[in-house]
VEXGU-177665 format. One line per 10 residues: number of its first residue (from 1); for each residue x, y, z of N, C-alpha, C. Coordinates in steps of 0.2 Angstrom, whole numbers, plus 5000, padded with zeros to 4 digits. Example, Ala and Ser with C-alpha at 12.3 -4.5 7.8 and 13.67 -1.06 7.14 Angstrom:
// residues 2
1> 5066,4972,5039,5062,4978,5039,5066,4984,5039 ~ 5064,4989,5035,5068,4995,5036,5064,5000,5039;
***
This chain:
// residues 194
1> 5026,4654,5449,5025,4660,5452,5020,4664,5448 ~ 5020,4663,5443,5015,4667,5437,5007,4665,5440 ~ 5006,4657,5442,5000,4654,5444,4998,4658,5451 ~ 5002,4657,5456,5003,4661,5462,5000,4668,5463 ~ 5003,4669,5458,5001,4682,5456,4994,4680,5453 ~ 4993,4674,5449,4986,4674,5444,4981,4676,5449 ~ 4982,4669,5455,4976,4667,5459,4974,4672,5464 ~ 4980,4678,5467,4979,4683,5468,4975,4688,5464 ~ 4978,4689,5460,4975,4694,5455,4964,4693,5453 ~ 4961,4686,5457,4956,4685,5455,4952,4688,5463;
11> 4947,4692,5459,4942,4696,5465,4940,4691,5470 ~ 4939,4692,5476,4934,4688,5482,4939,4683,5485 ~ 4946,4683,5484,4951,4680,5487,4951,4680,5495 ~ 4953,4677,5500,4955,4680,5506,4962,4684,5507 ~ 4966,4682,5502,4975,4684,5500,4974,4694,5499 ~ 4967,4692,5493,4970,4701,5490,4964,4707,5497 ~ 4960,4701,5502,4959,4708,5507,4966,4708,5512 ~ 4968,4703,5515,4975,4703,5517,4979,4708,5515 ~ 4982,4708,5508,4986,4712,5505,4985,4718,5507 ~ 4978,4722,5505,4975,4728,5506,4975,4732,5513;
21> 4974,4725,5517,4975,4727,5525,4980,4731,5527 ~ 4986,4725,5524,4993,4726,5526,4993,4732,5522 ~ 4991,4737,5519,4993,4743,5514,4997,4743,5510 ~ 4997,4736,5505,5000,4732,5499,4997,4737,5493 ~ 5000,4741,5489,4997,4742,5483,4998,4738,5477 ~ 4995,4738,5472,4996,4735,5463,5001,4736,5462 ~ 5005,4740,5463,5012,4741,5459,5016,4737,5463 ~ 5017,4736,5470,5021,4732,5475,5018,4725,5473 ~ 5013,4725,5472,5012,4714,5469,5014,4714,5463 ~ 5013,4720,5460,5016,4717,5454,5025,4716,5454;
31> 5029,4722,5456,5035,4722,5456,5038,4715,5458 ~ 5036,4713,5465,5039,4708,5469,5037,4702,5468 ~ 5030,4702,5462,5028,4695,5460,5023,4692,5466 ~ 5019,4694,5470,5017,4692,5476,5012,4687,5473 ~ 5008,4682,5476,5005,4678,5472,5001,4676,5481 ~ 4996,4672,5480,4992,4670,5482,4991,4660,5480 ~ 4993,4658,5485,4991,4647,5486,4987,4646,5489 ~ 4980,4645,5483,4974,4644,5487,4973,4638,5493 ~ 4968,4638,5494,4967,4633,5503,4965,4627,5498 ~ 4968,4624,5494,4968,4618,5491,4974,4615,5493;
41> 4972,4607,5493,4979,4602,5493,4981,4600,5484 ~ 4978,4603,5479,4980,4600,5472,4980,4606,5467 ~ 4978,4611,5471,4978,4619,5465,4983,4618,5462 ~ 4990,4619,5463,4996,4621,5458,4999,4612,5456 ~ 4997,4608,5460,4998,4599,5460,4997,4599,5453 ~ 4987,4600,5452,4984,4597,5446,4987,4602,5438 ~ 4988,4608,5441,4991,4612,5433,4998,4611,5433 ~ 5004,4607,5437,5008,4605,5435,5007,4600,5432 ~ 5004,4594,5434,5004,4587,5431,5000,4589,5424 ~ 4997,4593,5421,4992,4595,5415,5001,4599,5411;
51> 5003,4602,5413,5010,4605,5409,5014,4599,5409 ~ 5015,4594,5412,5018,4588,5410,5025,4587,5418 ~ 5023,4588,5422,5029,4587,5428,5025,4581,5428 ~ 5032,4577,5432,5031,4572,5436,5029,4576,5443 ~ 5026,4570,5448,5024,4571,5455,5031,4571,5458 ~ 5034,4569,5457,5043,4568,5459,5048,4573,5459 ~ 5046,4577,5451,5050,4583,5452,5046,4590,5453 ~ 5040,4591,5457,5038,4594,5460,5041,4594,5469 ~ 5040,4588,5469,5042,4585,5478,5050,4590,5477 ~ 5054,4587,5472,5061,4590,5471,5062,4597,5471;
61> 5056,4600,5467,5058,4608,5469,5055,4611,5474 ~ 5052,4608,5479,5050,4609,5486,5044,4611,5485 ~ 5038,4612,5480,5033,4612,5479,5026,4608,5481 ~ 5027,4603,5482,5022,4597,5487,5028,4594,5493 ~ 5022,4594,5495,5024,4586,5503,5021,4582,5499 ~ 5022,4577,5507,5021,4569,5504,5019,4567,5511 ~ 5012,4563,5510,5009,4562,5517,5011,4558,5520 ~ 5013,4558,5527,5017,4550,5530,5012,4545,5531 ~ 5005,4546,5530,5000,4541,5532,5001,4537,5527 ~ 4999,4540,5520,4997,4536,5513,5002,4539,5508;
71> 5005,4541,5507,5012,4542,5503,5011,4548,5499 ~ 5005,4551,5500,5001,4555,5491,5005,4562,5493 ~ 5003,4565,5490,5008,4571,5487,5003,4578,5487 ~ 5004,4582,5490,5001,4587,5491,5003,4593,5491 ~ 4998,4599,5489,5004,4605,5488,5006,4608,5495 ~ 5012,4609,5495,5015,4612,5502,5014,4619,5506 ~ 5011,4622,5499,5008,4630,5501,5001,4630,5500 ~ 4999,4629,5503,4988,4633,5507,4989,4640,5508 ~ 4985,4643,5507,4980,4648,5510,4985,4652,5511 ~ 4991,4654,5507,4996,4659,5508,4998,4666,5504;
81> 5000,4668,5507,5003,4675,5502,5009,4672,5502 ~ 5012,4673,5495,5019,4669,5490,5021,4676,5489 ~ 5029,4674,5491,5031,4678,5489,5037,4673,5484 ~ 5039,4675,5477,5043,4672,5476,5050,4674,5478 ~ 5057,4668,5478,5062,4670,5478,5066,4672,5473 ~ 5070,4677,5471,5073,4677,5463,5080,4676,5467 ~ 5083,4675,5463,5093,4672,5462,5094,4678,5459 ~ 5101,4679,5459,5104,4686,5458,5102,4687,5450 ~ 5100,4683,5445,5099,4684,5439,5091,4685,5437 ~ 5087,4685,5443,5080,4687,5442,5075,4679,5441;
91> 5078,4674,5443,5077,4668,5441,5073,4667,5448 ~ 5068,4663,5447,5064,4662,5455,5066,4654,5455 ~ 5068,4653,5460,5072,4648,5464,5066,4643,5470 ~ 5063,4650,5474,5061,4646,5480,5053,4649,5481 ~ 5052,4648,5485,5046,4653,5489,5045,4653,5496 ~ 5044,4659,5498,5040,4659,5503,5032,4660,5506 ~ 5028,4658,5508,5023,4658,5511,5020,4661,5516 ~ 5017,4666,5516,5016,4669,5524,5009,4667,5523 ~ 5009,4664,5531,5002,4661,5533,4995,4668,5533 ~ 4991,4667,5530,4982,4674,5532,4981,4672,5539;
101> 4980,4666,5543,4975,4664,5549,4981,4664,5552 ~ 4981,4670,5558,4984,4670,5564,4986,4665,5567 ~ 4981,4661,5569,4982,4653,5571,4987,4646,5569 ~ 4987,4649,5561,4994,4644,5558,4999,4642,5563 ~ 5002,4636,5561,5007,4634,5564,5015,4637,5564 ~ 5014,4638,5556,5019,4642,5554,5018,4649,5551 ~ 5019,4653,5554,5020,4661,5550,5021,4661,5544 ~ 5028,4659,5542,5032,4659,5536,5032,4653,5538 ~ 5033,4651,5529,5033,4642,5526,5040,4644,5520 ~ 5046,4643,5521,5051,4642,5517,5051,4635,5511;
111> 5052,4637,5506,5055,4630,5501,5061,4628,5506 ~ 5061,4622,5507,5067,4618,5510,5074,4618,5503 ~ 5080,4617,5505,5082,4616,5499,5083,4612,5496 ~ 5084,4613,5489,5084,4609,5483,5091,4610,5479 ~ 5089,4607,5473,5097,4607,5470,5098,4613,5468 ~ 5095,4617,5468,5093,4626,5463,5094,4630,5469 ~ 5094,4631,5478,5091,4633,5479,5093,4630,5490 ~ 5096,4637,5493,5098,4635,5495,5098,4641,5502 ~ 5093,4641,5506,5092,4647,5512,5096,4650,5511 ~ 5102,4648,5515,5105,4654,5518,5113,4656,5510;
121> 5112,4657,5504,5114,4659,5502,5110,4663,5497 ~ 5104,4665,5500,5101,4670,5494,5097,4675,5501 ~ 5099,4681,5498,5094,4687,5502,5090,4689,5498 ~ 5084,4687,5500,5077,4691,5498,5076,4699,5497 ~ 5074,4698,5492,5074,4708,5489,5083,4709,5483 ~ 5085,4705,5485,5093,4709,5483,5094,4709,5474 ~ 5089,4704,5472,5089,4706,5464,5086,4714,5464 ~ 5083,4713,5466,5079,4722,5464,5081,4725,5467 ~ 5085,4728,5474,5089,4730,5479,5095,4731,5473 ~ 5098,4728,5472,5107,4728,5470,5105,4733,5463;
131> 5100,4736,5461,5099,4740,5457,5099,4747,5457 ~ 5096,4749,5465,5094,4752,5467,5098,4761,5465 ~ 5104,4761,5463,5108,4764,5463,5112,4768,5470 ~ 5109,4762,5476,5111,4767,5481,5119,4760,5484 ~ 5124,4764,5489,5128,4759,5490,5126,4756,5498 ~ 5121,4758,5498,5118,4755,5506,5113,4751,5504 ~ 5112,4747,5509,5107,4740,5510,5104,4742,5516 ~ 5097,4740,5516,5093,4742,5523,5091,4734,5523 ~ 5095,4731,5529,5093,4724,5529,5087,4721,5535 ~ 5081,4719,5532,5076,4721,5539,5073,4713,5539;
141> 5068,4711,5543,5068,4707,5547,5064,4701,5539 ~ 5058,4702,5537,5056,4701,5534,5053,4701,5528 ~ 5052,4698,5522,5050,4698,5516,5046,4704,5514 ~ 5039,4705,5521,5034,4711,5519,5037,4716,5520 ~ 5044,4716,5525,5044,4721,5526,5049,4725,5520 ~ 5052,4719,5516,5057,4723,5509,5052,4726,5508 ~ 5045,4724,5506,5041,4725,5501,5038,4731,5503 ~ 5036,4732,5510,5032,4740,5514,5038,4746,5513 ~ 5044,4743,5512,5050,4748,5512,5051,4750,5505 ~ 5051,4747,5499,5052,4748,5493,5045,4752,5494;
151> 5041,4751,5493,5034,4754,5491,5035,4763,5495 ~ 5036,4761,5501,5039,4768,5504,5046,4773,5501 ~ 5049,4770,5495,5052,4772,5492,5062,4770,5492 ~ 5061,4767,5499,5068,4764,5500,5070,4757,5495 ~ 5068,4758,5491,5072,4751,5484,5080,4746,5485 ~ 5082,4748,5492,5087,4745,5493,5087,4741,5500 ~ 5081,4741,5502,5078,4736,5506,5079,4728,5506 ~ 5083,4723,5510,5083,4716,5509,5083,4712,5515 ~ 5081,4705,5516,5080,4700,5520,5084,4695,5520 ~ 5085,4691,5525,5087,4685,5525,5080,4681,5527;
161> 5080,4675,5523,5074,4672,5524,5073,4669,5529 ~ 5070,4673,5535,5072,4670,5541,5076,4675,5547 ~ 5078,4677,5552,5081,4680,5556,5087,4678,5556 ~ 5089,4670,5555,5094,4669,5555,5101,4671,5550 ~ 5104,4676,5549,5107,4677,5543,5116,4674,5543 ~ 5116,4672,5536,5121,4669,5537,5129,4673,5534 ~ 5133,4669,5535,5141,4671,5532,5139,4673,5526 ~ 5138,4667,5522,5136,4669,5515,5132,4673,5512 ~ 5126,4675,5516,5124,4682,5515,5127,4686,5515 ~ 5131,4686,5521,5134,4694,5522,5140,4694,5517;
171> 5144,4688,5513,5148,4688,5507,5144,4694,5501 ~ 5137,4689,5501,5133,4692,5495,5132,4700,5495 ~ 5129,4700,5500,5128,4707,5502,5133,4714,5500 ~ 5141,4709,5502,5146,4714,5501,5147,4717,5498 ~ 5145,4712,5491,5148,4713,5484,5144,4719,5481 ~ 5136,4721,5485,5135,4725,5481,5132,4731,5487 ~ 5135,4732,5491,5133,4737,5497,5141,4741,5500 ~ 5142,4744,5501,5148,4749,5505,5144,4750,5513 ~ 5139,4751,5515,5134,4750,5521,5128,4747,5523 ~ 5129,4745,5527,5120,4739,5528,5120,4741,5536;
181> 5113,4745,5534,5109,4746,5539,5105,4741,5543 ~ 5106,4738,5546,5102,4735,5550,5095,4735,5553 ~ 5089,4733,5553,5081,4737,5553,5079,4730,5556 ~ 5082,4726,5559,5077,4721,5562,5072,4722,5567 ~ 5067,4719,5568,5062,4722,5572,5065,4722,5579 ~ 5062,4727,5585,5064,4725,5591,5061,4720,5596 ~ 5056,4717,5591,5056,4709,5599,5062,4705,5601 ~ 5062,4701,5603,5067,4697,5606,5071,4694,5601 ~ 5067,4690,5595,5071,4687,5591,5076,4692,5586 ~ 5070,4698,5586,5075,4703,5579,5080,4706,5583;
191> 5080,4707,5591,5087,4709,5595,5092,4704,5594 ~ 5090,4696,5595,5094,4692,5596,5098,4691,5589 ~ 5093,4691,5583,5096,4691,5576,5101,4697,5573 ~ 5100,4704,5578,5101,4709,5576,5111,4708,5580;
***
């Protein structure tokens, strides 16, 4: 995560005019940890292997693929705005990846799960949200959008990663909300999910 925020934080990126566009300020990437995974297949690969992981427990924390042509190992997030996942104790767990190039295949690139780390029982935003002092949750469609709503001043803004939300969320969720607003967007799928 720390590598992620760095490679943003470096001027002439394509991530920090992205950011700017989307009406992201300083305070909101720093708060949320936002980072940026350059259009390399080894950027985060080669300064793990230099801090001592294996290629193996990279694969294991969803951090690289593995090519099916020739076996080799590559990082699994390019050219993306990161957002990390924290666990209720502020612990980053997973990531997600929102694709810059309209074109991508996928929009958002989720960590698959691992032994740490597990979709549908962690909502995005809720380490910083469950502070907020308020007893309501505004639960909206996506990650940026926790983050356009916190910065707007609603600090109790959260996601399910993904539309789909689960049982288990809504346990989580319970424990620390009296109300949850509902804010998913209104195309087809935020209806459906809604």
């Amino acid at each position: 995560a720390k590598h992620f925020h760095k490679n943003l934080r470096e001027s002439g990126n394509p991530c920090l005019e992205y950011v700017k566009s989307r009406g992201l300020d300083s305070g909101s990437v720093t708060r949320f940890g936002l980072g940026y995974a350059k259009d390399s297949f080894d950027d985060l690969k080669n300064l793990l292997l230099k801090q001592g992981y294996s290629l193996q427990e990279m694969f294991a924390a969803g951090l690289l693929a593995k090519s099916q042509k020739n076996g080799s190992y590559y990082d699994k997030f390019r050219d993306r705005l990161m957002f990390p996942v924290f666990d209720l104790r502020g612990n980053v767990v997973a990531f997600s990846g929102r694709a810059l190039k309209p074109d991508a295949k996928a929009k958002y690139m989720n960590t698959a799960d691992t032994e740490i780390y597990n979709k549908g029982d962690i909502v995005f935003g809720l380490y910083l949200a469950k502070d907020s002092g308020s007893d309501t949750l505004i639960l909206c469609e996506g990650n940026i959008d926790v983050v356009m709503l916190a910065q707007a001043g609603f600090k109790n803004a959260v996601a399910p990663l993904g539309t789909a939300f689960t049982v288990e969320q809504a346990r989580v969720i319970a424990k620390y909300a009296k109300t949850v607003v509902v804010a998913f967007d209104s195309d087809g799928a935020g209806q459906k999910a809604t």
